[in-house]
C-alpha positions, 0 to 999 in steps of 0.5 A: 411466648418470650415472656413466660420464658423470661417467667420461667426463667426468673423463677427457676433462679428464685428457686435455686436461690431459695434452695442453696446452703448457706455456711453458718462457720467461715473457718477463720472466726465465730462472726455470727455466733454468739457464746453463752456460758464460761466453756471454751469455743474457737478456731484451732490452727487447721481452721476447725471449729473447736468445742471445749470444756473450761475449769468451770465444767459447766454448760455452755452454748455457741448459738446463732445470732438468727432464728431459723424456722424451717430448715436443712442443716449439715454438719461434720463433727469428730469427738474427742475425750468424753464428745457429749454434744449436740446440736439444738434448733428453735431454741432461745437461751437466757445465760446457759439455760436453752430452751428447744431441742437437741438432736443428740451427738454423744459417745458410743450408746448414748443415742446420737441422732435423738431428740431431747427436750430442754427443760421439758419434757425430756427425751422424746425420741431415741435411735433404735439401740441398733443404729449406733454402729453408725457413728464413727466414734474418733472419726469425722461424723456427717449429721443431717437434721431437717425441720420442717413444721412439726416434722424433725428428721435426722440422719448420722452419715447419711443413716436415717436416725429418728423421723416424727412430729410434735405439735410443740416444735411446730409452734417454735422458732428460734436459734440453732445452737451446738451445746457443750455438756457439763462435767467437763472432760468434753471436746468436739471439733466441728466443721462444714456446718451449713444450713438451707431455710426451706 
């Protein structure tokens, strides 16, 4: 009897291990990160991490050193200027050329929350028009985007905005990286950013 409480016990512990967020930004530096790209990113004053455009106007990327699979991943984001982001998952990068996905963080009526498909096939799914009056356009945003298999489900600010599978994420795994668009003009802070491998 006291060793299946022991059992118990140990495996109740594996299983909050298991399901505990882990920070991919510490506030003070990019440790774990890795730039693609001539765009600026850096940690401002207030210990934000800060996305922004560079004389170049190009693409650019702050991708994770790890690969993710499945997983859970928050984060808070406060657009400034133009905003056009976004954050992708199960993506590789060769120089500023990602390939994966993106759920989408862009200005008022641009589909904040949707799918995109880089160099693919596009957009694959887009908020309905209606729930863009979730975004908090100036302000701090939460993002919420779960992947699971071939399963993609975001939230903006605990809304849900698109849930649906594809066979071709399913198969991927890669980097979770946050995007500056080009055309220059772009800054968005993030901060809170943290994933749960599920």
């Amino acid at each position: 009897m006291k060793s299946r409480v022991i059992t118990g016990v140990v495996f109740a512990l594996l299983f909050m291990a298991c399901s505990t967020s882990t920070s991919l930004f510490n506030g003070s530096n990019l440790d774990g990160w890795e730039i693609y790209g001539t765009e600026k990113w850096y940690v401002n004053d207030e210990g934000l991490l800060v996305s922004e455009s560079g004389p170049d106007k190009q693409y650019g990327y702050l991708a994770t050193e790890k690969n993710y699979k499945d997983f859970e991943l928050t984060a808070k984001f406060k657009q400034e200027a133009d905003g056009n982001s976004g954050v992708f998952f199960r993506s590789s990068i060769e120089g500023t050329k990602i390939s994966g996905w993106q759920a989408e963080v862009a200005p008022p009526d641009h589909d904040t929350g949707g799918v995109y498909e880089s160099y693919g096939r596009g957009w694959l799914i887009k908020p309905d028009k209606e729930k863009d009056k979730y975004l908090n356009y100036g302000d701090w945003n939460k993002m919420k985007i779960r992947v699971v298999g071939n399963h993609v489900t975001t939230w903006l600010n605990g809304h849900e905005m698109i849930s649906f599978t594809d066979q071709k994420i399913g198969e991927a795994t890669g980097k979770i990286a946050l995007q500056i668009h080009d055309g220059g003009g772009i800054k968005v802070y993030w901060k809170d950013i943290k994933v749960k491998e599920l």
